[in-house]
C-alpha positions, 0 to 999 in steps of 0.5 A: 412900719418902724418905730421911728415912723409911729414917733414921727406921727405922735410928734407930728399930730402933737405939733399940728394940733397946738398949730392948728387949734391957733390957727384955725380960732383966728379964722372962725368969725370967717366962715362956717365949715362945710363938708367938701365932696372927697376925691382921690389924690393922684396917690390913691387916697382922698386929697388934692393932687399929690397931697392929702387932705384931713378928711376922709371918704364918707362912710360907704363911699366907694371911689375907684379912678384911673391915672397915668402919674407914678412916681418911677422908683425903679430906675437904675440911676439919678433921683426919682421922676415922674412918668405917664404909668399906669396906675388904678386904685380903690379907695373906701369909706369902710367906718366912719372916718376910717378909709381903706384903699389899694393901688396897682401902679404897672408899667409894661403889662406882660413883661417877665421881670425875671426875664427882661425890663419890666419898669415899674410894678407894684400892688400897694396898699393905703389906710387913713384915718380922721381924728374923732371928737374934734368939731366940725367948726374947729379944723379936721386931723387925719394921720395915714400909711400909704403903701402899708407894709411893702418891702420894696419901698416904692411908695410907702411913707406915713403922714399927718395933716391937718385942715379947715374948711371956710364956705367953698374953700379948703385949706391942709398942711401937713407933714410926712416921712417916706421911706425912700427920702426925697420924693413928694411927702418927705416933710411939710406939705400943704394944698388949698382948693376953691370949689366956685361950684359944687363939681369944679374944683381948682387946687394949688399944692405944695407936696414938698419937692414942687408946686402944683397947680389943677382943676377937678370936675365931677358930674352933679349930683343926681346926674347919673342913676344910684348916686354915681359921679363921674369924676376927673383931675388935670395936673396944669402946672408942676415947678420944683425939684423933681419934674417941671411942667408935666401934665397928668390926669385922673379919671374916676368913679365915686359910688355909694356902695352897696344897697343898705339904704333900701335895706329893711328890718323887723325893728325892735320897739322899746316897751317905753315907746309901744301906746298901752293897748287899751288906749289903743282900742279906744281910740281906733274906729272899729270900721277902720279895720282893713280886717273883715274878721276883725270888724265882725268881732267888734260887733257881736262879742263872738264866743270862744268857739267861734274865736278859736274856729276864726283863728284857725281858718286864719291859721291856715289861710297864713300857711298857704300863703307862706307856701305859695310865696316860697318858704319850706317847712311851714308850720302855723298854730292858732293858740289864743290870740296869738299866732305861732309861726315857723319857717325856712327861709330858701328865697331870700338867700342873701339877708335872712332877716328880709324873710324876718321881715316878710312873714311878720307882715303877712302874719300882720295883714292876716292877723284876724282876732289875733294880738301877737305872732311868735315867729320862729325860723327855722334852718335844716328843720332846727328852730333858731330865732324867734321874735313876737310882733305885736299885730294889732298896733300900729307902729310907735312911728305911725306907720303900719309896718311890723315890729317885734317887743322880743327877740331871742335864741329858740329855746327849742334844742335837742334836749328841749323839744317843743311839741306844738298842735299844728293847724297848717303844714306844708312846704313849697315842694319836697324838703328834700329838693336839689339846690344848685347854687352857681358861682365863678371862681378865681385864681389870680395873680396881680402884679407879680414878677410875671405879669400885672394880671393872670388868672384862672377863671372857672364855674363851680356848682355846689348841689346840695339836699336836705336829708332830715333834721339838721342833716344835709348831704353836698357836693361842688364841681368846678370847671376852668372856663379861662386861663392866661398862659402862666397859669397853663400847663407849664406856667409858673402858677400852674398848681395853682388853677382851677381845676376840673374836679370835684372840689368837696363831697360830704354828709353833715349833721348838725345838733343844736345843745343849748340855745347858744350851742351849735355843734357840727360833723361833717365826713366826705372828700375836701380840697380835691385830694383829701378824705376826711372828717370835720367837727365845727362847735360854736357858743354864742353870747346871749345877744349873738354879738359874740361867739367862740367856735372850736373848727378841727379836721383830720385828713389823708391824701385819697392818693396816699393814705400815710400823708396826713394832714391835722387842722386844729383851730379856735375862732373867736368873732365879733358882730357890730350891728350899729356898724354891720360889721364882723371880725374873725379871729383865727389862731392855731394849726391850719391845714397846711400846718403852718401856725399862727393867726389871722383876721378876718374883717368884712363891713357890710353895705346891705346886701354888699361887703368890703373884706380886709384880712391879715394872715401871719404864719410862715409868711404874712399877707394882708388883702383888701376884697368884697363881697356881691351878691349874685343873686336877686334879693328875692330867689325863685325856686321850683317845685322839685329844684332849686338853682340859684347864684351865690348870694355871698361871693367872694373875690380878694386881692393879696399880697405878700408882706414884710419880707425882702422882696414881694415873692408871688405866693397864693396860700397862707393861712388857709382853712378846710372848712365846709362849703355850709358852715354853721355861721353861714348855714344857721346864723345869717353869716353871723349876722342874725342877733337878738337886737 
């Protein structure tokens, strides 16, 4: 975006706030405002039919719609028209008030446009962003880009628009400055829509160049299961300068995604909020207990022998549990009144904090004469966080769930070793079991000048064993199960399939220093040619929300030992746990030896992930993707062996940026890195922090 256009927004979003405060003031004794549903404009962002609104998507809703309205920017001759095109777009609410989206709008599907007329064909993409701080009964602002950084110009513009809601009405005006002059959003704009009942929607809009008149409608609320709507717009009526009295429509789905409501935590409780323990025990009736052990104590005062014998037997009987129910490496202690706990997690692969969760309430159920548990997880046999749940007392909110009144690093490392007397041990099958994590992969490409959509599809298996402390051996097959004809032999993305190899084979060795610092090497076979080494070292902030890692490799072509490559890079991340939210920042040699930076971004829904990146090296690329898991919550595993789906797949789309013409490119930026780094590996994806 130009200089120009951030001044025309600066001065616009001025203008409209001194407008719209006057305006809106006189209005207040009208109505009160109320949070309309949001749908998706024609353009892909939220909004009427061509114009947008000054609100965005709520946060973690997802709408992806069909419509045959573009505008054909394409032609050879005469000023833009509208046409019956095929366009899908998927817009979300990634952060409060902050919307993403991108559109594919195509014409011919497998035209080559090298080769013959292919119409119109473009991947774009849509931001928007609604102004803080303004309340609710005063008006809305947004300021958004529609297709962010093309080059081609088919869509791109920047707007601002301000609104204002009076009970079932809703009222936007705005202005915007496209790229190419003369088409819808090229200077002021404005639209107004009447809801006589929550899923009809009438709307009448004036985009800048014509008048439009259309009807919305969705399926109510609660109709469909997991708060699914279907939605769908008709354009009834179009008088103005660029086509007259043409009818499109839209039709849709609006989801909240992911699980994050259904999503569980071990809450930390402030030591201001947890009721002293001797009120407690005061005002609880001893025949309350659910606890056999627990109402026997209160009866005949037992002796410290007898305790230290109770809190044993209770010892075991918890690790047995553990056992049955799945987990690996399961120590537990009866020291006093409080129990020691550790564990690794292999059952619940997506969300490590739901294992969290698991034990501290069967230590919880199973706590006899024990006050306190100290958890401990563990992850290739190396202690990583601990928390300490208070057993006796119920929760500060009356209920009966588990809490923990410290959360920190295991100050277990290799130069600090804690040496405890176990009462149980035992692990659900040998340490060392096969597991096989299965997943599809994707090579693909999307509207390009070759065709709207090719790919190669394949299956991959990573197998993969613990060997002792820290060490683990893997290793990852891929086989190509499909493929459109330009990705076959011969086709112009031909090098870029999937390929029936072995895709990486290593031995790693992990070493924890300190409480925040990891290091890592890792020796073996990557990227299907290259034997080499790796070295990953990462240090944490002491609240886990920050950490700096240093990911450097050294590699020969298995082919030709004199063709070598050198990966040196710095990463610095960022975890929002209010937000469930990450940034990776990348910087330096990557491992084709292109330099520069990247971002990484991924909010997270629970179990569910939508991924924003930017590459800048010898070209630029921004995607838009997510993140699902294949895998149930809980997985199962065998005594011997373990198969599993992947609990953090992957699948983005890209494109090219800044350049003078959307040239098809698949790389940029690309990491070698580990198929079990340490961020994923040891700390939950990054997500496993002291709070």
């Amino acid at each position: 975006m130009t200089s120009k256009h951030w001044t025309l927004v600066g001065g616009a979003v001025a203008c409209l706030k001194s407008t719209a405060i006057a305006g809106v003031a006189s209005g207040l004794s009208l109505a009160v405002a109320q949070a309309a549903p949001q749908d998706l404009a024609f353009p892909g962002y939220s909004g009427y039919l061509n114009v947008p609104s000054a609100t965005v998507l709520d946060h973690g809703q997802a709408d992806v719609m069909y419509s045959d309205q573009a505008l054909d920017t394409r032609q050879t001759s005469g000023n833009d028209t509208y046409g019956h095109f095929n366009n899908v777009a998927g817009t979300f609410g990634v952060f409060p008030l902050v919307e993403v989206g991108g559109r594919l709008t195509w014409d011919r599907t497998q035209a080559n446009c090298y080769q013959e007329t292919c119409g119109i064909r473009d991947l774009s993409a849509n931001i928007k962003v609604q102004a803080p701080f303004i309340p609710d009964n005063w008006f809305t602002l947004a300021a958004g880009v529609q297709d962010l950084g093309g080059e081609t110009d088919d869509f791109e513009s920047v707007y601002v628009v301000a609104g204002r809601e009076f009970g079932p009405v809703e009222i936007s005006a705005g202005y915007g400055d496209p790229k190419t002059p003369g088409r819808y959003l090229d200077g002021a704009f404005g639209g107004v829509s009447y809801r006589p009942v929550p899923w009809l929607n009438v709307m009448a809009e004036y985009d800048s160049q014509d008048v439009r008149l259309g009807l919305g409608a969705a399926s109510p609320e609660g109709l469909l299961p997991w708060g699914m709507q279907v939605k769908g717009k008709v354009l009834a009526y179009d008088e103005g300068d660029t086509d007259n009295d043409r009818h499109f429509f839209s039709l849709g789905l609006s989801i909240p995604f992911g699980n994050k409501p259904s999503k569980q935590r071990l809450e930390p409780v402030a030591a201001d909020r947890i009721e002293p323990v001797g009120r407690i025990s005061q005002s609880r009736n001893p025949t309350d207990s659910a606890d056999p052990v627990g109402r026997i104590s209160q009866r005949r005062n037992p002796t410290t022998s007898d305790q230290n014998n109770t809190g044993k037997k209770s010892a075991q009987n918890l690790g047995q549990q553990l056992v049955k129910a799945g987990y690996d490496r399961v120590s537990v202690a009866s020291e006093g009144d409080t129990l020691h706990i550790q564990w690794e997690n292999n059952i619940y692969t997506r969300d490590e904090r739901d294992s969290v969760l698991d034990v501290a309430r069967r230590a919880k159920a199973a706590a006899g004469v024990h006050k306190n548990a100290r958890l401990t997880l563990l992850n290739q046999n190396i202690p990583v966080v601990e928390r300490t749940v208070p057993l006796q007392e119920p929760h500060p909110d009356g209920s009966d769930e588990p809490y923990a009144i410290a959360s920190g690093f295991s100050k277990t490392s290799l130069l600090d070793r804690d040496e405890r007397e176990w009462d149980f041990q035992g692990s659900y099958g040998p340490t060392w079991k096969p597991r096989i994590t299965l997943s599809p992969t994707i090579s693909s490409g999307v509207a390009t000048e070759y065709g709207v959509w090719d790919a190669s599809v394949g299956i991959s298996a990573e197998v993969s064993a613990s060997l002792w402390t820290g060490a683990l051996a893997s290793a990852t097959y891929n086989t190509e199960i499909y493929q459109t004809e330009d990705f076959e032999k011969g086709g112009v993305f031909y090098e870029d399939r999937q390929r029936n190899a072995l895709i990486e084979a290593e031995v790693q060795q992990t070493f924890k220093l300190h409480p925040q610092l990891y290091t890592s090497f890792h020796g073996g076979r990557y990227a299907i040619d290259w034997n080499g080494g790796l070295n990953e070292t990462m240090i944490l902030s002491a609240n886990g929300h920050h950490s700096l890692s240093y990911l450097g490799g050294s590699f020969r072509h298995r082919d030709d030992s004199g063709f070598k490559r050198n990966q040196m890079l710095g990463r610095y991340s960022y975890y929002n746990p209010d937000l469930d939210a990450q940034f990776d920042v990348y910087g330096g040699q990557f491992f084709a030896e292109d330099t520069g930076f990247r971002l990484d971004s991924r909010f997270w829904f629970g179990d569910y992930a939508i991924t924003l990146s930017y590459k800048n090296t010898d070209a630029e690329f921004i995607s838009l993707g997510w993140v699902i898991p294949l895998t149930p919550e809980k997985t199962r595993q065998f005594r011997y062996a373990q198969v599993r789906g992947d609990a953090n797949w992957n699948y983005s789309v890209q494109s090219r940026i800044n350049e003078d013409q959307n040239l098809t490119a698949f790389g940029g930026a690309a990491i070698v890195r580990s198929a079990n780094p340490i961020q994923s590996l040891y700390l939950n994806r990054g997500r496993l922090t002291n709070d």
